[in-house]
N, C-alpha and C positions, 0 to 999 in steps of 0.2 A: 411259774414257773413260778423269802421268805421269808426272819418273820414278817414275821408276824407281821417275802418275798416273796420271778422272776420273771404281774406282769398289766401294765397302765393302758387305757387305750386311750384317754384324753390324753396322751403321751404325759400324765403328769407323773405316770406308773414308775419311770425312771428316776425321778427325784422323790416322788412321796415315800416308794417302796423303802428308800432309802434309810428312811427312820420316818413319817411325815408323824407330826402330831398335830389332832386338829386344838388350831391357836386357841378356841374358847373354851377349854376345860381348864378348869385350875383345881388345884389338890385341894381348896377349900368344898369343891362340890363333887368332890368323889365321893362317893359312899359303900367307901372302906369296911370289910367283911370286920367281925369281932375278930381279937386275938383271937391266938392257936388254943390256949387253954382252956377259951369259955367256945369257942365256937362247937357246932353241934354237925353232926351226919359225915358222910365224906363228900366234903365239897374241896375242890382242886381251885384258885383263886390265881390267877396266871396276871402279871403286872403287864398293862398292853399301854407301850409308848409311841405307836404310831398310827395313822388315823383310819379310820373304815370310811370309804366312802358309799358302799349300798351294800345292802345285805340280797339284793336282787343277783342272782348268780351270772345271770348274762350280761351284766353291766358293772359289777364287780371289777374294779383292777389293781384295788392298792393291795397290797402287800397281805396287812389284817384280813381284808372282807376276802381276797380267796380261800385264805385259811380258813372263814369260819365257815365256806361254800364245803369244802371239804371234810370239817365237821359234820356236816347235817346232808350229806348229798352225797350217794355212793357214784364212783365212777365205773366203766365198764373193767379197765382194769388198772392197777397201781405199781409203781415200784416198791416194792418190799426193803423192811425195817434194814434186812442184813447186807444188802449190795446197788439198794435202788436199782434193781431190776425187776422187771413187766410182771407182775403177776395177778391171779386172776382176783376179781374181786365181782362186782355185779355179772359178767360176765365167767361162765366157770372154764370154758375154753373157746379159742378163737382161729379159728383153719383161712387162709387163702387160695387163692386158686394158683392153679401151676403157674399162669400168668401177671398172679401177682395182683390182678385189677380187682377181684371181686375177694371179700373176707367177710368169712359168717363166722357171727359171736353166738355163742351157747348161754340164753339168757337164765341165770341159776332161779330157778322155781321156789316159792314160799316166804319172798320176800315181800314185805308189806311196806305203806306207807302209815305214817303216824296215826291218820285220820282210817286204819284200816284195810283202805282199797289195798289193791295185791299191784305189787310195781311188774312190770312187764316189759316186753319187748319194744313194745307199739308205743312206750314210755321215749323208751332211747329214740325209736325215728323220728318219733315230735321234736325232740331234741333237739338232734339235727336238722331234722329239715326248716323249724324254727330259724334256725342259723341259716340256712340257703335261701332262705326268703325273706329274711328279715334284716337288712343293716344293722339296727340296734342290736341286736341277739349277739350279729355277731361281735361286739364291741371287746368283750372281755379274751376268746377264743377264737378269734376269726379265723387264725391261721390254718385251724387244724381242718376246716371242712372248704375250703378254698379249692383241692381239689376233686374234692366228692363231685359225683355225678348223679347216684340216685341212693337214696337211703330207704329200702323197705323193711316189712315187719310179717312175714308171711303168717307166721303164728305166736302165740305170748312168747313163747321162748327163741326165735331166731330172728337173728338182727344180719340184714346184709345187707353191706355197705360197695358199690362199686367207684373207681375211681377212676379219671379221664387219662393218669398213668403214673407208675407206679410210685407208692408214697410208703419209706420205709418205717415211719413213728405209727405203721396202726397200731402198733401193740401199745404202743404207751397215748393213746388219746388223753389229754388232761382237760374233759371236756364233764362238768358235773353232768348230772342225768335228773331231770323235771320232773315231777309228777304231770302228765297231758291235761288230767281234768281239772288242774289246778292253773295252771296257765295259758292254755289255749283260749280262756275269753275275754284273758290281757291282752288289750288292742297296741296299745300303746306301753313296750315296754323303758320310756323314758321318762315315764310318771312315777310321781312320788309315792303314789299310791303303792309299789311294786314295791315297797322297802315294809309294807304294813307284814303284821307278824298272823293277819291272814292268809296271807302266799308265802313268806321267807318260811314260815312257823310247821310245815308239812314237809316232814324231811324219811328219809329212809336210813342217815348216818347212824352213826357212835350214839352223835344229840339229836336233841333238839330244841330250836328258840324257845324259849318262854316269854322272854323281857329285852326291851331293849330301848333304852337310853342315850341320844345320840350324844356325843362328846366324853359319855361315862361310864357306860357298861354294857356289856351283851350278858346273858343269861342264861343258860342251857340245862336240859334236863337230861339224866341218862338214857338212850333208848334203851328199855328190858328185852324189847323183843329183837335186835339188832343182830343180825343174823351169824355174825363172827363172836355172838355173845356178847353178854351188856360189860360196860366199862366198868372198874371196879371201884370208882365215886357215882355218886349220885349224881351231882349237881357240880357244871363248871360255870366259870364265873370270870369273863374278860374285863379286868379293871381299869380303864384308862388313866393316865397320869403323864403330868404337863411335860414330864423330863424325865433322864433315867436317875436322877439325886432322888428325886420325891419317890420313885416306886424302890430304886434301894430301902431308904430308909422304911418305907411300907415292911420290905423283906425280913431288916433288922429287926421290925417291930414285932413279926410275925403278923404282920395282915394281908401278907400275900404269903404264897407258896411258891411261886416260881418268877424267875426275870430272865430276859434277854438282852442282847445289842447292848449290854455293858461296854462302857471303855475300859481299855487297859487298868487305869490309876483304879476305877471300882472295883474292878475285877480280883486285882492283888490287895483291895482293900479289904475283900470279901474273905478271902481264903484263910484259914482259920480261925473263923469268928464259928462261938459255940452253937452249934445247931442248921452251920448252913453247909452246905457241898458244891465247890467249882466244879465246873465243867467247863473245857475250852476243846474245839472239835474245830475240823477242816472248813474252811465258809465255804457254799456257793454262789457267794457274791462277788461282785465285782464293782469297786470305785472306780469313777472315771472321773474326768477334768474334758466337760463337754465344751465344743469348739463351734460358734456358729459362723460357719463358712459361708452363709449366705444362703438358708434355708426357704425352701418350696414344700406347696402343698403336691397332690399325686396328678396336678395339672400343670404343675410347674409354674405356678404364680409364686411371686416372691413373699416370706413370710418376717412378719416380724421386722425390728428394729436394730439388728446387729451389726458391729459397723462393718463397712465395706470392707477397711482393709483386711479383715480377715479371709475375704475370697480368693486372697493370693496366697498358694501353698508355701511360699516361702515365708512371710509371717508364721502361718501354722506350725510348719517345720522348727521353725527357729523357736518358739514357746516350748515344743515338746525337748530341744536340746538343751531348752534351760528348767527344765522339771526335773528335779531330782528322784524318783518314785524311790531308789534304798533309802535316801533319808524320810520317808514319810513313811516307811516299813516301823526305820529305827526307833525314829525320834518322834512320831505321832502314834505308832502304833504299837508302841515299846517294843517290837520285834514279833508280835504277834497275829501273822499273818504273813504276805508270802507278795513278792514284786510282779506287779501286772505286768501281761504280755497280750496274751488276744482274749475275746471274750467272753471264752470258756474258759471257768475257773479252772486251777490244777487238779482241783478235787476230781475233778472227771478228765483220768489222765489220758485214755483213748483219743480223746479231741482236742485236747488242750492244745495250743500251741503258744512258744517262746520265741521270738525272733533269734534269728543267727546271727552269729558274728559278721556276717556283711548285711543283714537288714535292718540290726537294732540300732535305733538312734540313741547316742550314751548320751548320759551329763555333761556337760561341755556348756559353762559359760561363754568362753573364748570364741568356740566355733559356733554358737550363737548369733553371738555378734557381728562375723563374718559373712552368716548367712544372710543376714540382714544387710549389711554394709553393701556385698555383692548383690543386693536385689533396690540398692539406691534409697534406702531408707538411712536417713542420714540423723546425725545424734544433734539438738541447738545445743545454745548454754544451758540450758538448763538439767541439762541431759538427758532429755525424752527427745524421741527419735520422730521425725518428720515424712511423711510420704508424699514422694514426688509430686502429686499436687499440693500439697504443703498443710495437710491434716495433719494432725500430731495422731502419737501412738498411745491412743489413753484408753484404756477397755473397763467394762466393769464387771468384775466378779461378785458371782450369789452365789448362796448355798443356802443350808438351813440353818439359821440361826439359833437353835434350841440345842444342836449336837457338836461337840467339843473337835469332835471328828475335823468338821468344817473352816472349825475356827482356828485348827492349827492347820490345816492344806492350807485356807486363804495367806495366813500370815507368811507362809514359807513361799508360795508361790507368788505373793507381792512383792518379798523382797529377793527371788529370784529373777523376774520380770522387771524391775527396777536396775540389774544389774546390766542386763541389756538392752537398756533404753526406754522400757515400756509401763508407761505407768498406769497404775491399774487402783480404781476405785474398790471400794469392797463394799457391797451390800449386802448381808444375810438377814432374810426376810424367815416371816412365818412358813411352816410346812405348805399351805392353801395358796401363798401368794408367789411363793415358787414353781408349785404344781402349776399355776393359771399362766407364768411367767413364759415358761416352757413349753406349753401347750402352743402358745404363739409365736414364739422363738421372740419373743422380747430380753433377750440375754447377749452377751457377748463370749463371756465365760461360765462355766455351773458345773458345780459340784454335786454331783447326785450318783447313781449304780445301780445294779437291778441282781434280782437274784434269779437264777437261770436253772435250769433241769437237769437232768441224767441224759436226756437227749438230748443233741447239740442244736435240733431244727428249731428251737422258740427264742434260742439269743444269738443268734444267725436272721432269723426273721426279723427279728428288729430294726435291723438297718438296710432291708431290701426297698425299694421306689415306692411296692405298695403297703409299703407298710403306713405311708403318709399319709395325713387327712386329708378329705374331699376340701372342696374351694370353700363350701360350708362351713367346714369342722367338725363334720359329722366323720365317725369312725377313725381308723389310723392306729396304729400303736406300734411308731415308733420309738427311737429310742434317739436316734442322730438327726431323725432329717436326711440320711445319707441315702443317694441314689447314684449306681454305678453299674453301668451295663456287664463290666467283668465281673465284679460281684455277683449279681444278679443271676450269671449264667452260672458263677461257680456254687450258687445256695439252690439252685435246680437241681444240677448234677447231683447235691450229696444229698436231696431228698430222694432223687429217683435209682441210687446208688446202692443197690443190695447186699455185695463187697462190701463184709466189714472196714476191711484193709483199704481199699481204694474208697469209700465211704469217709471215713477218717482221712485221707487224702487232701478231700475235696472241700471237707471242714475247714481243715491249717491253710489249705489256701486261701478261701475265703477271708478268713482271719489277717491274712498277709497283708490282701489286697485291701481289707481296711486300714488296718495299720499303716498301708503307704501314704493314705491319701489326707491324713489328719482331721479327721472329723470330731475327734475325740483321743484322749490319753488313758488308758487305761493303767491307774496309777498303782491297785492292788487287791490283792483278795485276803479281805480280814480272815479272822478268825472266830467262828460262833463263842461269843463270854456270856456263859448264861452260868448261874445258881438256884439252889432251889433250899427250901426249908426239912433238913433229911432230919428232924425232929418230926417230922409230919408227916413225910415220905420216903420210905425207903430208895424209890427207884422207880423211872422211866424208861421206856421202849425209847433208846435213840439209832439213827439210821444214818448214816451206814454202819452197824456191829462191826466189834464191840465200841470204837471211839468215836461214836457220832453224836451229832446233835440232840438234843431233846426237843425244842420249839422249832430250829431253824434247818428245819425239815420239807420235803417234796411229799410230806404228808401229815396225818392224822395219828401214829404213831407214840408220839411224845404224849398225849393229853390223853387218846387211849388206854394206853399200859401202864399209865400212872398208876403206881402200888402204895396206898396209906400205910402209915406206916403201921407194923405188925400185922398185917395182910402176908400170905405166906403162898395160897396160889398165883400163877400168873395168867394173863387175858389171853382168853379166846385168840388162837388165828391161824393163821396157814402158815407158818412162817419159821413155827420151831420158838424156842427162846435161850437166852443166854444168860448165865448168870455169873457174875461180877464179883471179884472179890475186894475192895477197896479200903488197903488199913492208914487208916489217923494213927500214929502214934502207937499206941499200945491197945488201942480199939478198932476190931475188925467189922466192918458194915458189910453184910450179909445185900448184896443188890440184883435184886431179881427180876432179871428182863424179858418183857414178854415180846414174841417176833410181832412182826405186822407188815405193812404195804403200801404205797403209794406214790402219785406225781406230783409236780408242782410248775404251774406256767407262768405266771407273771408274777413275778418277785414273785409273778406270779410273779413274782416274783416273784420277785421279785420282785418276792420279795422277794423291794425292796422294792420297785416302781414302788416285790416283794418288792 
């Protein structure tokens, strides 16, 4: 489920997708591509601020590494550049049965893997059944094969998948697809070995690996023989960099080509500077202000160090009345971006849901405090408020300490929380020590989001009971810790919901029923701020046409259709393309976009886990 997003399964997926960057890169040990002028071939150099944790696709969940999964690993099928809608991709079409249980995929013929071999049917069953037999597999995608019941492969080209009842996301699986001979005689896919660019490096995508450098760079090569036609650079090129200041100034420099997850202040810093071109597009992300209400693993042990008082819904209640989310619209996100409600972004307005004027909890310091008061939480001299066994109300907020983002929420929401009684420590830690923080619910309060799909079932699944980690710590990929029987029935319902209408129903409700229980605040859904160097490049394939994303995408898309500049055909695809007229001033830019397809699951997020 982006970027570089909507999805974590050490549950760190929610806060790394976020932005995470891994703490030990510094701009001194980047090795920053030549300027634009000396540089040679078409290489695409993309500024990447947030961290990769494996290049292993089953165990893949921050934000970056499913992106570069989707780079180099074709899925069966993708939503497309123009609507993020299902279209075919390794799969050329996909029929179910009148009942819905059994769906056979028409695996497309002549497609190879890098090292050769011919990718096949009997690829995809591995795949999956990989994932039914394997905990680890399933770490990154669990969700999607949870109801499978048998996965066969009668011939290289047909793939039939039956299900225990009926599951409406088979068209859009965001599930990559393995090469068998390549990983079936990995025993153990929680070894480090899994990250070697002998297993990541055999791909079927756009790319594939060459190089890779952990903290500083991934490396990729065009595929030629890449069956929607080869990308029209050669060589891409993921540049890690400590913060979004250091990969601007890379931009400025021209030593990159493209950035994302800008803040606002960048963003308008950017726009009119000679050589570069804003883009601002709908996010499908989501910020939240996570609430540990006294979180469990999926056996119901108690997890983590958060204080108790927050078990009691009127605490939770009373934080969310004193949260301003229009002021963190205005004043942190200079208006650029849109006021959270449930946890599908607006951008996917079928699902989305807004609380009503009888369920939405407003800003109200006043009644706040009321809430409080009426639940015997009483204020000292000091004016921090005491609970009835006479603990004080002292909580501590994380976030990430590298993104500006965090550091105006925390300030606003210290001195909101301060207004009504509750005083609140601030700690913003590295991207790693947040991710590890959250994984064990050693928090009280956290700032983190995830970026979520075109279909609503992967950021719904996040806060279902199983989505929690074993007593281990093995598997999980939540997002709250939240477990709730009404939810629970209502995230059934809209998987087995065929009723577009009543399907989206069953979504908003669930949405509701989270929103009642305060597990989390969902404070807003930015706006993708990305630029790129249009001295270099003319234009990218962004999704959804014509005002979408370029990077912070539910696919492969943006780095695909990338057009050098003076390049005049557009890429390969199924999808049609679009072409752009964009005038500067008294200069019209000629932007030629080619269609394309795809999904996105964790920050996938979600990226922003993406």
């Amino acid at each position: 489920m982006g970027w570089f997003s909507v999805q974590f399964q050490r549950r760190s997926g929610r806060f790394a997708r976020v932005g995470a960057v891994v703490a030990a890169a510094t701009l001194a040990a980047i090795p920053l591509a030549a300027p634009a002028q000396a540089q040679q071939g078409k290489v695409l150099r993309v500024a990447l601020t947030t961290g990769i944790d494996h290049l292993n696709p089953f165990t893949a969940v921050l934000s970056a590494s499913t992106q570069i999964g989707r780079f180099t690993f074709e899925f069966l099928t993708v939503p497309n550049a123009e609507k993020a809608e299902a279209s075919p991709a390794l799969a050329e079409s996909w029929t179910p049965s009148p009942d819905k249980l059994t769906w056979t995929f028409k695996i497309r013929g002549g497609v190879k893997w890098s090292d050769g071999k011919p990718v096949t049917a009997k690829d995809a069953a591995y795949t999956f059944n990989r994932m039914l037999t394997d905990e680890n597999a399933r770490t990154a995608n669990g969700n999607y094969v949870a109801n499978f019941e048998t996965v066969t492969a009668p011939d290289d080209t047909t793939l039939v998948i039956k299900t225990k009842t009926v599951q409406v996301n088979m068209n859009l699986l965001d599930v990559p697809i393995v090469p068998q001979h390549i990983w079936e005689p990995v025993t153990d896919l929680k070894a480090a070995s899994t990250d070697s660019l002998a297993v990541a490096g055999v791909s079927d995508g756009p790319f594939r690996i060459t190089e890779y450098k952990p903290n500083e760079y991934v490396k990729f090569k065009a595929n030629k023989d890449y069956w929607r036609g080869a990308p029209k650079v050669d060589e891409l090129q993921l540049l890690q960099f400590k913060d979004t200041e250091a990969a601007v100034n890379a931009l400025k420099q021209g030593e990159v080509d493209v950035i994302n997850r800008l803040n606002p202040n960048q963003f308008a810093a950017l726009q009119g500077q000679q050589g570069i071109t804003t883009n601002a597009a709908p996010g499908r992300r989501y910020d939240e202000l996570s609430i540990n209400f006294g979180v469990t693993d999926n056996a119901n042990n108690p997890i983590g160090d958060g204080n108790p008082v927050l078990k009691d819904i009127n605490v939770r209640k009373a934080i969310t009345q004193a949260v301003d989310t229009q002021a963190i619209v205005d004043k942190v996100l200079k208006g650029l971006g849109q006021v959270g409600g449930g946890v599908v972004p607006a951008v996917y307005s079928a699902y989305h849901w807004d609380p009503s004027a009888g369920e939405k909890v407003k800003f109200d310091l006043a009644a706040a405090n009321a809430t409080l008061d009426q639940a015997g939480y009483q204020k000292g001299p000091d004016g921090v408020r005491t609970a009835p066994g006479g603990a004080k109300l002292e909580l501590r907020l994380t976030g990430h300490a590298n993104r500006s983002y965090d550091q105006g929420v925390a300030q606003y929401v210290t001195g909101w929380l301060k207004d009504i009684g509750i005083a609140v420590k601030q700690d913003l830690v590295s991207d790693d020590e947040l991710s590890d923080r959250t994984a064990v619910g050693k928090y009280d309060l956290a700032i983190g989001g995830y970026g979520t799909n075109p279909d609503p079932d992967y950021a719904l699944s996040l806060h279902t009971c199983a989505a929690r980690p074993a007593p281990d710590g093995k598997g999980g990929s939540t997002d709250t810790f939240f477990c709730d029987a009404a939810y629970d029935d209502l995230y059934k319902k809209q998987l087995t919901e065929t009723d577009d209408a009543k399907r989206a129903e069953y979504v908003k409700q669930a949405q509701a029923r989270l929103y009642s229980q305060f597990p989390t605040i969902v404070l807003d859904y930015q706006n993708a701020l990305e630029a790129y160097r249009s001295d270099k490049f003319s234009g990218f394939t962004t999704q959804p046409q014509p005002k979408g994303a370029i990077l912070e995408q539910t696919g492969y898309w943006g780095v695909y259709g990338a057009t050098p500049a003076g390049t005049t055909d557009t890429a390969s695809s199924g999808s049609g393309s679009t072409v752009l007229w964009i005038v500067l001033g008294a200069v019209v830019v000629v932007v030629l976009v080619g269609g394309g397809i795809l999904l996105g699951r964790r920050g996938k997020s979600a990226e922003d886990r993406e």
